[in-house]
VEXLOFI-503790 format. One record per atom (N, C-alpha, C): residue number from 0; residue in one letter; chain; atom name; x, y, z. Coordinates in steps of 0.1 Angstrom, whole numbers, plus 5000, padded with zeros to 4 digits. Atoms other than C-alpha are relative to their C-alpha. Layout:
<pts>
i, aa, ch, at, xx, yy, zz
NUM, A, A, CA, X, Y, Z
...
</pts>
This chain:
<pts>
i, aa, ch, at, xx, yy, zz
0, X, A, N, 4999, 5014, 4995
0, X, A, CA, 3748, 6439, 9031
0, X, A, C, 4990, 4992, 4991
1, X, A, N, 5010, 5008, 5009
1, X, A, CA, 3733, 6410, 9007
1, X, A, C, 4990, 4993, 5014
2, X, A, N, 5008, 5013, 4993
2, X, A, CA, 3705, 6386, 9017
2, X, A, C, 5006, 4993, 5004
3, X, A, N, 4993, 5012, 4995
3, X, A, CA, 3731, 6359, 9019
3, X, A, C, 5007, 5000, 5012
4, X, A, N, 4993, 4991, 4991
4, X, A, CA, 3754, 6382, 9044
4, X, A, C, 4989, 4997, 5010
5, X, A, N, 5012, 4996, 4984
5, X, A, CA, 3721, 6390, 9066
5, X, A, C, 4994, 4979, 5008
6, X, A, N, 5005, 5011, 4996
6, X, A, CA, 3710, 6351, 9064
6, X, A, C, 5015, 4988, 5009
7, X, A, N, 4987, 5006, 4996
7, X, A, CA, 3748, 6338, 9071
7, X, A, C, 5003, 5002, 5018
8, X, A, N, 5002, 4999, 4987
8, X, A, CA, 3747, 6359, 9102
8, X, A, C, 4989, 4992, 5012
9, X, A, N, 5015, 5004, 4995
9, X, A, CA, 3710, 6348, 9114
9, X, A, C, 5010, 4986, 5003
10, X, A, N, 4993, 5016, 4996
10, X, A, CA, 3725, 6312, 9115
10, X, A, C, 5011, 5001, 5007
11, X, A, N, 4982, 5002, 4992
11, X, A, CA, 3760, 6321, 9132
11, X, A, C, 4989, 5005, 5013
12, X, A, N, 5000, 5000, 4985
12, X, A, CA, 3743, 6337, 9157
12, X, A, C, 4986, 4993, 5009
13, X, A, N, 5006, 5010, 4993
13, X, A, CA, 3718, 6312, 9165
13, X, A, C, 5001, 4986, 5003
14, X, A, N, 4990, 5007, 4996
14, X, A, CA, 3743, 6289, 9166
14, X, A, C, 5009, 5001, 5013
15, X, A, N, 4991, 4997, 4989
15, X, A, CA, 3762, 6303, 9191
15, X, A, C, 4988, 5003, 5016
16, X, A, N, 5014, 5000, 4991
16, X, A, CA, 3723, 6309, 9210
16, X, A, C, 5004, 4986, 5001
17, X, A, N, 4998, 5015, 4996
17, X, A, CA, 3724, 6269, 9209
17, X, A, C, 5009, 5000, 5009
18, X, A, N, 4991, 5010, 4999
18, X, A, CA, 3757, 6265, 9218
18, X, A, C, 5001, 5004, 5017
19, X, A, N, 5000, 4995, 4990
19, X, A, CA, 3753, 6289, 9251
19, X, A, C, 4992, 4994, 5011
20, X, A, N, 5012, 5004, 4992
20, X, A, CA, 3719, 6275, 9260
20, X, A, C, 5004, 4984, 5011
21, X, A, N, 5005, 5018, 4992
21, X, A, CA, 3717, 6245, 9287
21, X, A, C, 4989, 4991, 4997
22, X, A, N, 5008, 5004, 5005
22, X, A, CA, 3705, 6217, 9277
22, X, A, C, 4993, 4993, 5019
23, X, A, N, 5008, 5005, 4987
23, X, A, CA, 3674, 6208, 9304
23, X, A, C, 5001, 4984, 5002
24, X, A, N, 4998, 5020, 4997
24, X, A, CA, 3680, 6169, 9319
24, X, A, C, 4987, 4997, 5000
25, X, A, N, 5008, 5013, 5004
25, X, A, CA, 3658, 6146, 9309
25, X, A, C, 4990, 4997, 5017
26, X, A, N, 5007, 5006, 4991
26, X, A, CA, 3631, 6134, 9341
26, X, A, C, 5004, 4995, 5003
27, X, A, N, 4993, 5011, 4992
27, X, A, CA, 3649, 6102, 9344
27, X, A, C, 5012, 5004, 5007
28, X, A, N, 4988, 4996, 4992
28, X, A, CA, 3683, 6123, 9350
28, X, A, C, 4998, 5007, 5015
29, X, A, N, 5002, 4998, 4987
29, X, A, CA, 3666, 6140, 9377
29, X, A, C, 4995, 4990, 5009
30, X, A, N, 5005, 5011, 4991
30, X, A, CA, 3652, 6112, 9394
30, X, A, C, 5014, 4992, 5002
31, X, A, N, 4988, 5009, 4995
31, X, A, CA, 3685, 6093, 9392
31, X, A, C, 5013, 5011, 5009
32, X, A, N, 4992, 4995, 4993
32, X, A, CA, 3704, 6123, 9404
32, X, A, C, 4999, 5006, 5014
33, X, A, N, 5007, 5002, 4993
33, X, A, CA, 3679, 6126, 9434
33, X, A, C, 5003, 4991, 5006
34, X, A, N, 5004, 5015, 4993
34, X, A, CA, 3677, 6090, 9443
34, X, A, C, 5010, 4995, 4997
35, X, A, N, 4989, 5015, 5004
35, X, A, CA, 3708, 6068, 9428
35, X, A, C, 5012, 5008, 5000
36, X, A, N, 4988, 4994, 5001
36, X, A, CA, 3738, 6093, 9426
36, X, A, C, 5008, 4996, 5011
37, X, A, N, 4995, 4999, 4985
37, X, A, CA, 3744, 6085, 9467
37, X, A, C, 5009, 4988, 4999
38, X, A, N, 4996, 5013, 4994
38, X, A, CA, 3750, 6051, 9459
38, X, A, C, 5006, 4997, 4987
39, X, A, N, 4997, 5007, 5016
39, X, A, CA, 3758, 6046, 9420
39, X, A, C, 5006, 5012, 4994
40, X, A, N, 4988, 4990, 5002
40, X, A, CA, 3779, 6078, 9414
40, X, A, C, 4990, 5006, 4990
41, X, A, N, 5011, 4993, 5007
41, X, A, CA, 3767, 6105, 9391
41, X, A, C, 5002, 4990, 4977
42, X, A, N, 4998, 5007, 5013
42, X, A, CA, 3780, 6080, 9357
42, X, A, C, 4995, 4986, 5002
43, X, A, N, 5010, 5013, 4992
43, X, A, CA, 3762, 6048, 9378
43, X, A, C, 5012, 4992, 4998
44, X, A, N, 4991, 5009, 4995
44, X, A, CA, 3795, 6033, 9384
44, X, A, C, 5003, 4994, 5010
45, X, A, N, 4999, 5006, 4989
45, X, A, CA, 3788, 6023, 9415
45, X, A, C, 5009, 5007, 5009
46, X, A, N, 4988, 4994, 4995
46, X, A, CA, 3812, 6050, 9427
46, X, A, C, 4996, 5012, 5010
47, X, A, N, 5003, 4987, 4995
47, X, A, CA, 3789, 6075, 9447
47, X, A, C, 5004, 5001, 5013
48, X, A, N, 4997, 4997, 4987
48, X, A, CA, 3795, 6091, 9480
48, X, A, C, 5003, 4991, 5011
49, X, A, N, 4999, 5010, 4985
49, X, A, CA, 3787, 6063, 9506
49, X, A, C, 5000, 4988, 4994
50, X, A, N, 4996, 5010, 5001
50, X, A, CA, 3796, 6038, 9485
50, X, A, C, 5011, 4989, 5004
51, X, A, N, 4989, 5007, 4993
51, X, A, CA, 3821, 6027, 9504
51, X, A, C, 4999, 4998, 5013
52, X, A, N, 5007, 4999, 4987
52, X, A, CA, 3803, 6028, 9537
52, X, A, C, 4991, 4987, 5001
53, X, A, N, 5013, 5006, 4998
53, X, A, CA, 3774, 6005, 9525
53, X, A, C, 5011, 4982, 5002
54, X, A, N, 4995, 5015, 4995
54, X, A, CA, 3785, 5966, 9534
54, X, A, C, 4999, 4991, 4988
55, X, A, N, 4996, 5004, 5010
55, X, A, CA, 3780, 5958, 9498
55, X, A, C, 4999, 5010, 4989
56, X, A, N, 5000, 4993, 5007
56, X, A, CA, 3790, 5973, 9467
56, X, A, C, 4990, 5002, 4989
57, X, A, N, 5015, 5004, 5006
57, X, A, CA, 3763, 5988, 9447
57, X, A, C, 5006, 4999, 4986
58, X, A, N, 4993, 5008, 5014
58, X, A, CA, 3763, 5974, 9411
58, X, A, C, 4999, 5015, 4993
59, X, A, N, 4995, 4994, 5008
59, X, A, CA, 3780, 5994, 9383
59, X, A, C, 4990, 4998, 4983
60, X, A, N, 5018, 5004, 5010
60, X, A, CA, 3743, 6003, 9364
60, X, A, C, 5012, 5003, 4984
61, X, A, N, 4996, 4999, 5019
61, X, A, CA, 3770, 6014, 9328
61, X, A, C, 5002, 4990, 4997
62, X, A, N, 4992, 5014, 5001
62, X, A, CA, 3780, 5978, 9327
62, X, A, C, 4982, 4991, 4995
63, X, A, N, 5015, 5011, 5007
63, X, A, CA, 3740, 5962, 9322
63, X, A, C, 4997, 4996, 4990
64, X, A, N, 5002, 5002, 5016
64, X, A, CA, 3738, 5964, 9287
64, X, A, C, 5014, 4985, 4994
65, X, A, N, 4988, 5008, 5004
65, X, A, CA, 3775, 5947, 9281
65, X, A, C, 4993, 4989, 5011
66, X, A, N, 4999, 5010, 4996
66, X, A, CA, 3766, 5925, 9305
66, X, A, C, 4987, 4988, 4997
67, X, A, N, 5013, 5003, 5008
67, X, A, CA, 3735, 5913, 9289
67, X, A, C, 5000, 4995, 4987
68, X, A, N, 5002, 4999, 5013
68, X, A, CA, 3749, 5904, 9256
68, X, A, C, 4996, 5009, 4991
69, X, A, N, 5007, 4991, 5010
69, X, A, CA, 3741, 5936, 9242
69, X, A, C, 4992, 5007, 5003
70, X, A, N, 5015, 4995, 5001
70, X, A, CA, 3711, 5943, 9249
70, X, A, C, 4996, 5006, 5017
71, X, A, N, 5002, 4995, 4991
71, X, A, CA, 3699, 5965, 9276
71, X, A, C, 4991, 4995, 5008
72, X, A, N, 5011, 5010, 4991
72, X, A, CA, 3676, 5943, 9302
72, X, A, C, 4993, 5012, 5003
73, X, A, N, 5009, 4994, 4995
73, X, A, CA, 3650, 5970, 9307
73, X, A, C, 4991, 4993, 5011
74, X, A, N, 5005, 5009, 4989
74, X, A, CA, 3627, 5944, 9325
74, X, A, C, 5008, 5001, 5015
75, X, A, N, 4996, 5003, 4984
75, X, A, CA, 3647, 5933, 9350
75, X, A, C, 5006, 5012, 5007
76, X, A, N, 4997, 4991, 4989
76, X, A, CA, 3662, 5970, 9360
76, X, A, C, 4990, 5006, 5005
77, X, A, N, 5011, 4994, 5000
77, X, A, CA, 3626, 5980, 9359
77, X, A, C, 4994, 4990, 5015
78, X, A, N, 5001, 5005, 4985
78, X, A, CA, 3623, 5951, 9389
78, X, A, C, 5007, 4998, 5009
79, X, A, N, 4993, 4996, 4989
79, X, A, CA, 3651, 5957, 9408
79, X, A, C, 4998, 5013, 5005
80, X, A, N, 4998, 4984, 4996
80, X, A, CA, 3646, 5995, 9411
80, X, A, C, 4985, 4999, 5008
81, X, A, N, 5015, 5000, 4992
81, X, A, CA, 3605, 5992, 9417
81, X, A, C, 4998, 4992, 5013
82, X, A, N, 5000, 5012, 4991
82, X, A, CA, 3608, 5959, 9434
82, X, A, C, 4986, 4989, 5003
83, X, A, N, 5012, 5003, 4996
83, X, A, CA, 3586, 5936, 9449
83, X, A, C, 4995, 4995, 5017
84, X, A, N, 5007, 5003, 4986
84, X, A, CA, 3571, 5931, 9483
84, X, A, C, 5006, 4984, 5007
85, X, A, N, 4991, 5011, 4997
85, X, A, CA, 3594, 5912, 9503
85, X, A, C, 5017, 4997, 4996
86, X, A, N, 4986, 5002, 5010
86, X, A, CA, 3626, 5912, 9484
86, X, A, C, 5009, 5011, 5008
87, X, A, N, 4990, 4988, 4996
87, X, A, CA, 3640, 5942, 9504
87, X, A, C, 5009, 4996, 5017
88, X, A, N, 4996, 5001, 4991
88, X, A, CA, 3650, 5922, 9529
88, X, A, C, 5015, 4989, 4997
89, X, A, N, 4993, 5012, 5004
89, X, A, CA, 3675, 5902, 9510
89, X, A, C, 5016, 5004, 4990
90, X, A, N, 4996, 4992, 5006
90, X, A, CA, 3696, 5933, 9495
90, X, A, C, 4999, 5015, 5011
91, X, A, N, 4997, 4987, 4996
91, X, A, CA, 3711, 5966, 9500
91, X, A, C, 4990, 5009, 4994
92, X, A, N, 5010, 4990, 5010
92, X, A, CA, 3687, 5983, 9474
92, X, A, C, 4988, 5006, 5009
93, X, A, N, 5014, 5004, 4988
93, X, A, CA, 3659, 5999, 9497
93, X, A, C, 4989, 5002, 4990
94, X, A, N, 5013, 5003, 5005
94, X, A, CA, 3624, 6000, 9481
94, X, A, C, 5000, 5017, 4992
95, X, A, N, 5005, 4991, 5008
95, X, A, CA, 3617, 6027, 9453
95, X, A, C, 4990, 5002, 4992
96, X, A, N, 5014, 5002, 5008
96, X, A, CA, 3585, 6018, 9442
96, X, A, C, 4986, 5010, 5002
97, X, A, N, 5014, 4984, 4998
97, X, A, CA, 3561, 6042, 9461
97, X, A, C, 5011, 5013, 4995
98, X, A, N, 4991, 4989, 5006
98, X, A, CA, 3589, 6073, 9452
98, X, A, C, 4994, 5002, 4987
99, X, A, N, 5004, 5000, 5013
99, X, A, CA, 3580, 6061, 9416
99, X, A, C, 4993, 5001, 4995
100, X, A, N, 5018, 5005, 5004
100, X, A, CA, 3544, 6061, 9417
100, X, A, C, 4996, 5011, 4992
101, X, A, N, 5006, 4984, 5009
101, X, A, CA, 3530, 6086, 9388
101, X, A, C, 4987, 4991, 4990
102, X, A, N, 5013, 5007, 5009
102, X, A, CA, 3508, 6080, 9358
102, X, A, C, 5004, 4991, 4994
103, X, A, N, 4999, 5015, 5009
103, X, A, CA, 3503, 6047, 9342
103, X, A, C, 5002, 4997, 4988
104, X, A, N, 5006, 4999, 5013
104, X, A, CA, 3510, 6042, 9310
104, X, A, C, 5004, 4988, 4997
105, X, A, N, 4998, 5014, 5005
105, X, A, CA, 3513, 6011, 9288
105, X, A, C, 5019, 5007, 4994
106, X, A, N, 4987, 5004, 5003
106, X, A, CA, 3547, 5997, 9285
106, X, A, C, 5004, 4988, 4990
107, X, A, N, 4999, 5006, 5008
107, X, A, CA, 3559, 5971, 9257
107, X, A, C, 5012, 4990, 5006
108, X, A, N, 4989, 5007, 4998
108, X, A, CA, 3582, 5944, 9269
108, X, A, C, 5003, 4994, 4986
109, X, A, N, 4991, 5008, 5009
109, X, A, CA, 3612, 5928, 9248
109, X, A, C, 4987, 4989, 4993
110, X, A, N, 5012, 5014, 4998
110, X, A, CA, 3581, 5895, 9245
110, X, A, C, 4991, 5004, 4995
111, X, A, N, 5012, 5000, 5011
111, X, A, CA, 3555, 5918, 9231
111, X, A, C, 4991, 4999, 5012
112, X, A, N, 5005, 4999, 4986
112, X, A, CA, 3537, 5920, 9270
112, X, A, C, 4999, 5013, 4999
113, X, A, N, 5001, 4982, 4995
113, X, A, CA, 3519, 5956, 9276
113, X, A, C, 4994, 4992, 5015
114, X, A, N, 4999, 4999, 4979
114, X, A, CA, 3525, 5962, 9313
114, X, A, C, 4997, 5016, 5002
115, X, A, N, 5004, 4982, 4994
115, X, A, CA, 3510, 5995, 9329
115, X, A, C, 5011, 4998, 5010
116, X, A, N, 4990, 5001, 4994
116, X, A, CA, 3537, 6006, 9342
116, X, A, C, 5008, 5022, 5006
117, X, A, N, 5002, 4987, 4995
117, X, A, CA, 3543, 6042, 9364
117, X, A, C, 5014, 5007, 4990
118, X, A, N, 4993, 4993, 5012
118, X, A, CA, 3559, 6067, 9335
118, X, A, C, 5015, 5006, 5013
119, X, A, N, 4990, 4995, 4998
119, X, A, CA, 3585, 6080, 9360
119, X, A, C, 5012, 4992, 5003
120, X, A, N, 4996, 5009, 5007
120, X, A, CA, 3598, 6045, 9364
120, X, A, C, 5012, 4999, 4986
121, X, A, N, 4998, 5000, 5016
121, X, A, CA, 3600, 6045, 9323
121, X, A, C, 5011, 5009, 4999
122, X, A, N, 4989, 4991, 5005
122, X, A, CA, 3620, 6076, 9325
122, X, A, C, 5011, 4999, 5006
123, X, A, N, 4984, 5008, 4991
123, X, A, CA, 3648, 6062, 9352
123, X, A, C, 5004, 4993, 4990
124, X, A, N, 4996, 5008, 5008
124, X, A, CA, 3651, 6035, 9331
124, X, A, C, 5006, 5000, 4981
125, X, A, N, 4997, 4992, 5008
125, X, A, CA, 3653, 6053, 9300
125, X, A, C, 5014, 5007, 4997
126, X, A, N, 4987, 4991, 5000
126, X, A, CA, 3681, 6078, 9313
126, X, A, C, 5010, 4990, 5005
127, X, A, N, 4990, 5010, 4998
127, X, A, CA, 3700, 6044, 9327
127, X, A, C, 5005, 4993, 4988
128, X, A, N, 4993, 5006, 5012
128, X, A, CA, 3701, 6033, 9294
128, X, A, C, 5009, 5008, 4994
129, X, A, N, 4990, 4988, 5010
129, X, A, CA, 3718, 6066, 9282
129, X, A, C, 5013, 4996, 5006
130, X, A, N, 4988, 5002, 4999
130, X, A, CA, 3746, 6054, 9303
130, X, A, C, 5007, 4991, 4997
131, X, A, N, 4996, 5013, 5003
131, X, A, CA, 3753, 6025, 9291
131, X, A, C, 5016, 4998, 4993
132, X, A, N, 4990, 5000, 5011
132, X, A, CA, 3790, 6018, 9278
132, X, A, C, 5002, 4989, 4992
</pts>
């Protein structure tokens, strides 16, 4: 068997290692599949289990980006999800801000604003953007 033979193998079957392995979800996916699945389906279409129970429908988080011109409003899903004191009485959403409490780290708004802002947060927001259509 040549070098090329022995190295051809090496790569096929660490290829097929890849292709077996699971890939591990992301922090934000576990936090959304924890917390938001119930009510925003597991693709955030607004389609989860008791969505149809709740007295309003919850918004369809793949649609934010399109609906934004484009561009993915991080801000503002970063204050609907956290919230603010007072606001939970005016909405289905209930309060996720202590849940999300971790370490601080600086954040960068669209504007060029560093906001300390709790990294598990960052990583919801993050994996929301991955759904975006």
């Amino acid at each position: 068997m040549t070098k090329k033979m022995i190295g051809l193998i090496l790569v096929a079957a660490g290829l097929v290692a890849c292709a077996g392995a699971e890939q591990k979800p992301s922090a934000g996916q576990v936090i959304f599949e924890s917390y938001c699945v119930t009510c925003h389906g597991p693709k955030g279409h607004g389609d989860g289990p008791i969505a149809a129970q709740l007295p309003a429908a919850p918004a369809d988080l793949s649609m934010l980006k399109a609906s934004n011109d484009g561009v993915f409003p991080a801000a503002n899903v970063m204050t609907q999800i956290y919230g603010y004191p007072g606001r939970y009485h005016k909405g289905m959403m209930p309060e996720f801000g202590p849940i999300l409490n971790g370490p601080m780290v600086e954040w960068t708004s669209p504007q060029g604003e560093t906001v300390l802002t709790p990294q598990p947060l960052l990583d919801l927001v993050s994996y929301l953007e991955t759904l975006q259509e």
